[in-house]
C-alpha positions in Angstrom: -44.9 44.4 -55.0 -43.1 47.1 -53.7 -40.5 46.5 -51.3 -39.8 48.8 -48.1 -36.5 50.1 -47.2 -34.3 47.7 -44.1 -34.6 49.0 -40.9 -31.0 47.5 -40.3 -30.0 48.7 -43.6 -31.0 52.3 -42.5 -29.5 51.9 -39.2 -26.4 50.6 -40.7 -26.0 53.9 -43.0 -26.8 56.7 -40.4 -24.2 54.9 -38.0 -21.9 55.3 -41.1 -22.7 59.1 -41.5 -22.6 59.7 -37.7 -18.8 58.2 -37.9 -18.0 59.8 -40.7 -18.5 63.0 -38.6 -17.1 62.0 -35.5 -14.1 60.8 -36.5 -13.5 64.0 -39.0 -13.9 65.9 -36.1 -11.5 63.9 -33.6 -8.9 64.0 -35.9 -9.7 67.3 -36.9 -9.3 67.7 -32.5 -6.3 65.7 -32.8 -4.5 67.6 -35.2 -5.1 71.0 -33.6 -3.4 69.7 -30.2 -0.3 69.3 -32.1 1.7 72.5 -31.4 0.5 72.1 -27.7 1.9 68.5 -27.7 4.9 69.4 -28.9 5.5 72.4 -26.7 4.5 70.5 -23.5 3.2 67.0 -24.3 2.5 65.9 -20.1 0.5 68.8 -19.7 -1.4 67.6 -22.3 -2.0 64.6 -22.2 -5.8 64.1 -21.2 -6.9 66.0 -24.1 -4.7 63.5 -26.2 -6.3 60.5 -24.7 -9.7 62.1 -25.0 -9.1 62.4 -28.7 -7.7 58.8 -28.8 -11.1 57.9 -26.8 -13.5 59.4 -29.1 -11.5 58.0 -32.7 -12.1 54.5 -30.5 -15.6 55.4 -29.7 -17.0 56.0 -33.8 -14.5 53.0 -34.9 -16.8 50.9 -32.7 -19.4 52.6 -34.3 -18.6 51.9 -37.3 -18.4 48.3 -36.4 -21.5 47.9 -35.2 -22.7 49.6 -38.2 -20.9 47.3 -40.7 -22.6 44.2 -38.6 -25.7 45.8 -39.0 -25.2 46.6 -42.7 -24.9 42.7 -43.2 -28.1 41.8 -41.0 -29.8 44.2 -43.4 -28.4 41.9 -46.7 -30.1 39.0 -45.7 -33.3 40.0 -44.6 -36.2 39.2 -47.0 -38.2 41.3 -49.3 -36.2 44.5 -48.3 -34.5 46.8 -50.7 -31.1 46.6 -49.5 -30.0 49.5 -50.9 -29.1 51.5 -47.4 -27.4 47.7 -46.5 -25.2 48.3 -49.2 -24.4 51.9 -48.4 -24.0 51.4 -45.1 -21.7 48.1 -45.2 -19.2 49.7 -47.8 -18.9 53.5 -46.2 -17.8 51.7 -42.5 -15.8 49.4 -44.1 -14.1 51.6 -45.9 -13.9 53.7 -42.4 -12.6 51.0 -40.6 -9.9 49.9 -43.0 -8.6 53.7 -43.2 -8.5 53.8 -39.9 -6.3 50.5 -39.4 -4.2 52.1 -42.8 -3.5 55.3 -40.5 -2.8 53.0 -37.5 -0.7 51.0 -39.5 1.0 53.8 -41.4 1.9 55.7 -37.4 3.4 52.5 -36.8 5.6 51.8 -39.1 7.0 55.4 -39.3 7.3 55.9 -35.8 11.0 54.9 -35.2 11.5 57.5 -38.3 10.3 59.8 -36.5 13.3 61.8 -34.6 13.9 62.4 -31.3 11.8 58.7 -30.8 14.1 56.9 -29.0 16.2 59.5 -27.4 17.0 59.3 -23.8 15.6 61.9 -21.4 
């Protein structure tokens, strides 16, 4: 018997390819703001948050595709082979992107010029 492909499974992966993108291309946003932010960071501000905004947006995508990813393991007589896929590439999204949080916070205060006075 031949056994069709997860529709949660599939989800699951092209939510993990579509946050793959989006959040290469809001850091890639991000990082290009960088000289601007350090020449005048108020006036630039809303661009910031709008980067900020979108890494949010895919991370909850990638959540939802994680979630997803394990409805697609436990359904029966499905290959769960885009379950799989899809579970491992946002997990491994999501934890880089708490690794980066985690790594911006603890080098913060090394950072000079953090806790100058205006």
């Amino acid at each position: 018997m031949e056994t069709t492909h997860s529709r949660a499974g599939i989800a699951s992966f092209l939510l993990a390819a579509v946050s793959v993108v989006g959040l290469i291309a809001a850091f890639a946003f991000a990082a290009s703001m960088a000289p601007l932010l350090a020449a005048d960071p108020e006036a630039h501000l809303g661009r910031m948050l709008a980067a900020v905004g979108l890494m949010c947006l895919f991370v909850v995508t990638a959540l939802v595709g994680g979630v997803l990813g394990i409805v697609g393991l436990f359904q029966k007589q499905r290959s769960r082979l885009f379950s799989i896929l899809g579970l491992s590439i946002n997990a491994l999204l999501v934890a880089a992107v708490m690794a980066l949080l985690l790594f911006g916070m603890i080098s913060a205060p090394a950072l000079p010029g953090t806790f100058d006075a205006p």
